[in-house]
Backbone as a ProteinNet text record, in pm:
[ID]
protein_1_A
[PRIMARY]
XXXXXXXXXXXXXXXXXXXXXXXXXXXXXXXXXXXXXXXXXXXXXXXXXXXXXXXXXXXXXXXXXXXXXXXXXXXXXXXXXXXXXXXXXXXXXXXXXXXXXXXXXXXXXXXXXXXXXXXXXXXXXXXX
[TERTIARY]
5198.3	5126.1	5067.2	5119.6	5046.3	4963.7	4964.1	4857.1	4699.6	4730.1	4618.4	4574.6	4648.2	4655.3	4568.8	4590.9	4553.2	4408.1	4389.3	4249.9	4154	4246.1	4122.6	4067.9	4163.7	4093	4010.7	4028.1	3939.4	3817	3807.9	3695.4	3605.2	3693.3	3645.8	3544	3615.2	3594.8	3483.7	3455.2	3359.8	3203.8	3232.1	3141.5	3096.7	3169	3109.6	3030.8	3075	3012.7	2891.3	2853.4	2740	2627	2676.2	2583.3	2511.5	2613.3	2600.3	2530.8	2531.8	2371	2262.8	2265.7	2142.3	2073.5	2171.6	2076.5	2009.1	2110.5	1995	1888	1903.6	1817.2	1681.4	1735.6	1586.3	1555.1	1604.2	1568.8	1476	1569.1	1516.1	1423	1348.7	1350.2	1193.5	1176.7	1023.3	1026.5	871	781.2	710.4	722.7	680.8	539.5	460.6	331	350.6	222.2	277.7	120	103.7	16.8	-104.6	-235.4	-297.7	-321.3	-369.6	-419.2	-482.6	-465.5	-604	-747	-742.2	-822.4	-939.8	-864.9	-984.3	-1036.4	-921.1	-1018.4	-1116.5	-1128.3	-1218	-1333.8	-1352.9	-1462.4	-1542.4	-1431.1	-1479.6	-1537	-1512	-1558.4	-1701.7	-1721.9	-1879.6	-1956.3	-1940	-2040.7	-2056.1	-1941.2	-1994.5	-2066.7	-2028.8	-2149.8	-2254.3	-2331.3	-2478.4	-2518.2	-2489.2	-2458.2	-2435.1	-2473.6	-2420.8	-2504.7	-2383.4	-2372.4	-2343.6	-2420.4	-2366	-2297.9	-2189.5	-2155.2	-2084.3	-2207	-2167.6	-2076.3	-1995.9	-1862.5	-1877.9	-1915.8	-1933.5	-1769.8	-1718.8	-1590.4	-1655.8	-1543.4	-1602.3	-1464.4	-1489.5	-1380.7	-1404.1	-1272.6	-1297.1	-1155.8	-1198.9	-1085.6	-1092.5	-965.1	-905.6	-881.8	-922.5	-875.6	-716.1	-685.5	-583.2	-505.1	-393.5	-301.3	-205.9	-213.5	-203.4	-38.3	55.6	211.7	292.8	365	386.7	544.4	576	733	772.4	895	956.3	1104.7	1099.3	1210.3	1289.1	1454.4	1530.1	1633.6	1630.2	1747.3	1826.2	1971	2081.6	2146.9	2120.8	2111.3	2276.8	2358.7	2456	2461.3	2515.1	2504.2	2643.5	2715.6	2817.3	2847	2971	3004.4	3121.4	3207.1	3345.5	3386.1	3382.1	3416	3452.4	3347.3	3324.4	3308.7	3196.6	3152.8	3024.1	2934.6	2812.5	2719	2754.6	2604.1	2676.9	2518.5	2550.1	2584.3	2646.9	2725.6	2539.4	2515.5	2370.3	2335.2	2307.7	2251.3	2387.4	2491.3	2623.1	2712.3	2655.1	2743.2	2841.4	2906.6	3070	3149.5	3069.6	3092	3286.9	3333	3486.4	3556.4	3520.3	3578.7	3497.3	3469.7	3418	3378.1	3273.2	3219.5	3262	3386.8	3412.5	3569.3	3611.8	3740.8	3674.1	3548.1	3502	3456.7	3555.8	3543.5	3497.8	3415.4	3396.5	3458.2	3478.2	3583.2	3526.3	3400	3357.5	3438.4	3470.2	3600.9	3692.1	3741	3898.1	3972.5	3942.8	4081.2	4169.5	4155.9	4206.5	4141.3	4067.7	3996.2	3860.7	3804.3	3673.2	3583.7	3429.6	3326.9	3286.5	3292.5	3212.3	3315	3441.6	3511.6	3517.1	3484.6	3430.5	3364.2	3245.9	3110.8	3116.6	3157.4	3191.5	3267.1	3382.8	3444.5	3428.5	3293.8	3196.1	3161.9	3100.7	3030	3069.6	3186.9	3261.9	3313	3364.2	3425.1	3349.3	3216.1	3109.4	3157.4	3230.9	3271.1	3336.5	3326	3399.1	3535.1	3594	3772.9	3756.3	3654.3	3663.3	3681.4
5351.6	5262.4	5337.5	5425.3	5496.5	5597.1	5679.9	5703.5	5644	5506.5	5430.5	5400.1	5394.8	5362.1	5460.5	5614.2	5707.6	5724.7	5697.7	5736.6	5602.3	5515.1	5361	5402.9	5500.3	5529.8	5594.8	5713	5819.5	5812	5677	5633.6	5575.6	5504.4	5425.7	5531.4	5634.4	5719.2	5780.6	5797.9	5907.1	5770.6	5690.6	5577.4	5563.7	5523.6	5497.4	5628.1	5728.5	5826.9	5847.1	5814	5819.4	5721.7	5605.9	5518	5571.1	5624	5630	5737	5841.5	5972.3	5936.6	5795.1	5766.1	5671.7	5598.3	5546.6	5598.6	5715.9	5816.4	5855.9	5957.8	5958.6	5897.2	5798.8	5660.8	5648.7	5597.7	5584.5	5696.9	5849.2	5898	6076.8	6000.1	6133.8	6132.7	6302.3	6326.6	6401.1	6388.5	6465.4	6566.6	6688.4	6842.7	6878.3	6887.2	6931.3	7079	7023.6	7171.1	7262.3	7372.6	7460.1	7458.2	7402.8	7463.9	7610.6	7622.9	7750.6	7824.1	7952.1	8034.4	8027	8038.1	8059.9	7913.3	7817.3	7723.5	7714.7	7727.1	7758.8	7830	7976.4	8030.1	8001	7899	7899.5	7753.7	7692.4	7572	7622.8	7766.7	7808.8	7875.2	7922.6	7961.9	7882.6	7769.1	7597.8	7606.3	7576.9	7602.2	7629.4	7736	7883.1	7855.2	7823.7	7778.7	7668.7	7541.3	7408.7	7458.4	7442.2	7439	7316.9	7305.8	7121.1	7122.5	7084.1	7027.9	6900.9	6892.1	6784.4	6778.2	6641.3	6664.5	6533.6	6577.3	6469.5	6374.9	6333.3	6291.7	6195	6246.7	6154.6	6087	5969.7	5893.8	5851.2	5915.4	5936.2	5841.8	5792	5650.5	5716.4	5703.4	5733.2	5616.8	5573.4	5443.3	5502.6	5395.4	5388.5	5446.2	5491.5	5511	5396.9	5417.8	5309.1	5274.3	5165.8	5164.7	5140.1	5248.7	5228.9	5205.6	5082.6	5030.4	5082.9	5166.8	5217.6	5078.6	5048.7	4977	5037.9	5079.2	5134.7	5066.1	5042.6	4989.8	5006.7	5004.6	5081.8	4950.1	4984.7	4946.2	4967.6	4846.6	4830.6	4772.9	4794.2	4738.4	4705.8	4540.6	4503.4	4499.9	4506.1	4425.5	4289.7	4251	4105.7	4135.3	4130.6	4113.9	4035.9	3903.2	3773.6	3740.6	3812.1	3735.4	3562.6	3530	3399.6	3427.1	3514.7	3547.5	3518.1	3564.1	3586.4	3693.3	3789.8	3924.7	3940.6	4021	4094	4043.1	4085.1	4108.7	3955.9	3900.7	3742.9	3563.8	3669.4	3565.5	3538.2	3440	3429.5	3430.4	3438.1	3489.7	3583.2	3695.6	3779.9	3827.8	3785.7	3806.1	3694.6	3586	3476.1	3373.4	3356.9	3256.6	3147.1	3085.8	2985.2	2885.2	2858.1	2729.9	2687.3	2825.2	2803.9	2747.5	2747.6	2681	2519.1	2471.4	2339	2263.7	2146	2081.5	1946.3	1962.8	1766.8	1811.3	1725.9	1703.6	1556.9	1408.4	1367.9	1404.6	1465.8	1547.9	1422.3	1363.1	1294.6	1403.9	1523.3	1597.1	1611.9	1529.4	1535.7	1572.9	1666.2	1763.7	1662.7	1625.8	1562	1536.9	1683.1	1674.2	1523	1574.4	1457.5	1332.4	1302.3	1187.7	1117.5	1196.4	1130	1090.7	1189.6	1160	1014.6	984.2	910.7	773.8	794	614.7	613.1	695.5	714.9	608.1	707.9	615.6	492.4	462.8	336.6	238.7	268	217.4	141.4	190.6	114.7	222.8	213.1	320.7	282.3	370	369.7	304.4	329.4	262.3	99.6
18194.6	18282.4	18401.7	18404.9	18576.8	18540	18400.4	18376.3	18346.1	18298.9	18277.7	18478.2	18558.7	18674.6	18733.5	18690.5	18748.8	18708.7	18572.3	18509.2	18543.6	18558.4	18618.5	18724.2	18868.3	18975.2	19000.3	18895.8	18869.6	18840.2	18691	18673.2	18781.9	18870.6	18974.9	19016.4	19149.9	19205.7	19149.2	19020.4	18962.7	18934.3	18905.1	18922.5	19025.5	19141	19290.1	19318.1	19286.9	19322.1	19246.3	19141.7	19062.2	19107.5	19128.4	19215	19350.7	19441	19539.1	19561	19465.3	19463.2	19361.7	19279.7	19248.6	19347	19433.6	19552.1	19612	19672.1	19781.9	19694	19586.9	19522.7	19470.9	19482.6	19433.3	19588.8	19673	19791.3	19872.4	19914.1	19994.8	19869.7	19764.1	19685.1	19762.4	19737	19782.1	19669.7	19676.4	19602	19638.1	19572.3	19624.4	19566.4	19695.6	19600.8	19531.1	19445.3	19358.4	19353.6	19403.6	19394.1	19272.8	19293.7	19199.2	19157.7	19045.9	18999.7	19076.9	19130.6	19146.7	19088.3	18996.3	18931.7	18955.8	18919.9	18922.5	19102.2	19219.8	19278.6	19357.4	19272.9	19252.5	19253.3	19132.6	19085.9	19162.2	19214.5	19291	19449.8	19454.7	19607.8	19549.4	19474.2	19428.1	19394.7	19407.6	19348.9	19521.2	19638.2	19725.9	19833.5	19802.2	19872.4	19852.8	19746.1	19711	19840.2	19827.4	19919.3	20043.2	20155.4	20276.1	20353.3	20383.4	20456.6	20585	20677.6	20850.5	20864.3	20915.7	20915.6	21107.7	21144.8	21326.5	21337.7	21434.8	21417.4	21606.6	21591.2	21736.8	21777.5	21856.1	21906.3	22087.9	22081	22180.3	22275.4	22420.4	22507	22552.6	22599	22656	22782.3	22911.5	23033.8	23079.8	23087.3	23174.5	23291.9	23424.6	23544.5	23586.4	23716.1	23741.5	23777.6	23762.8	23750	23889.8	23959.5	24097.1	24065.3	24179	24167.3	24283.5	24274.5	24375.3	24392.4	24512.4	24544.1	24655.5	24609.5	24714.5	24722.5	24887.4	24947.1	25011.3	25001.2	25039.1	25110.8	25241.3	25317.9	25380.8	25397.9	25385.8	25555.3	25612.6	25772.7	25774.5	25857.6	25867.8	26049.2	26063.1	26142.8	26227.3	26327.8	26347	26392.6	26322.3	26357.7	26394.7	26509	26515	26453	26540.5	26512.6	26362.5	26276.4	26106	26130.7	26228	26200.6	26160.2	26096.4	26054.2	26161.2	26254	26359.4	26445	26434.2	26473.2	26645.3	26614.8	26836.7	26879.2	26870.9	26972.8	27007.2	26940.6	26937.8	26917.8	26902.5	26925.4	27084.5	27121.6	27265.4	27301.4	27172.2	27227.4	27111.9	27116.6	26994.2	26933.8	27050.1	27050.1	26951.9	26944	26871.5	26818.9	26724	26606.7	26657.8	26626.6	26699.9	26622.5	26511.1	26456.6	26580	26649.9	26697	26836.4	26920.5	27040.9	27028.6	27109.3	27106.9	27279.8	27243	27355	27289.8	27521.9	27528.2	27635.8	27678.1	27791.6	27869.9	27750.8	27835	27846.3	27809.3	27855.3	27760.1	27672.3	27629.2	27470.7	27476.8	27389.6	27238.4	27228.8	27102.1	27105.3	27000.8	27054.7	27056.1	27073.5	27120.5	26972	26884.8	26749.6	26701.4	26696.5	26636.2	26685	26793	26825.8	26779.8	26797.9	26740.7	26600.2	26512.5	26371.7	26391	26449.1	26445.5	26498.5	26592.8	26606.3	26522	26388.1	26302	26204.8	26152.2	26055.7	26084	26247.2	26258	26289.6	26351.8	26406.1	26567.7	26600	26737.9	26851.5	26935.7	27076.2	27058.7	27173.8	27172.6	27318.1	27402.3	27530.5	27577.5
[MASK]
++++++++++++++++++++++++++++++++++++++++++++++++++++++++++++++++++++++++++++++++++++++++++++++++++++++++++++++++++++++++++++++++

């Protein structure tokens, strides 16, 4: 049994392989030119010689315009922010601390003004 085992693979092996160089084969085969005779052309250059032929080949240049190229340069400005409330030292009025932590209570009753107002908003009525 393991000889039949051995010679099935073999066959295999020797099959696949037969396919697989008549593919390339059919696929990638070229064809080699093959040299004429001397001799005949010989005799095709003395028919020739008799004949002489001008033949003017006129070619036609065609130049395209130059091609306009646009560079865009990108430089990489870094600003400072202490704070990290996104508005820069230069133009932030209180570059030391974040403008979400500054609060107004112009009444002084402990609660900021923004939240106030929100809060007629929603309730539609004063606390006064």
């Amino acid at each position: 049994m393991k000889k039949k085992q051995i010679l099935f693979i073999l066959l295999f092996f020797l099959a696949s392989s037969l396919i697989v160089a008549g593919t390339y084969d059919f696929a990638y085969k070229t064809y080699m030119a093959q040299a004429d005779d001397d001799e005949d052309d010989e005799d095709d250059d003395d028919d020739d010689d008799d004949e002489k032929e001008t033949v003017t080949v006129t070619k036609e240049v065609i130049i395209r315009p130059g091609r306009t190229v646009i560079e865009e340069q990108v430089k990489k400005i870094t600003l400072p922010d202490s704070d990290r409330d996104g508005l820069v030292d230069e133009e932030d009025p209180h570059p030391d601390m974040a403008e979400i932590y500054i609060v107004s209570d112009d009444d002084r009753n402990g609660i900021s003004d923004a939240w106030d107002e929100m809060k007629k908003k929603l309730v539609g009525g004063s606390d006064e």
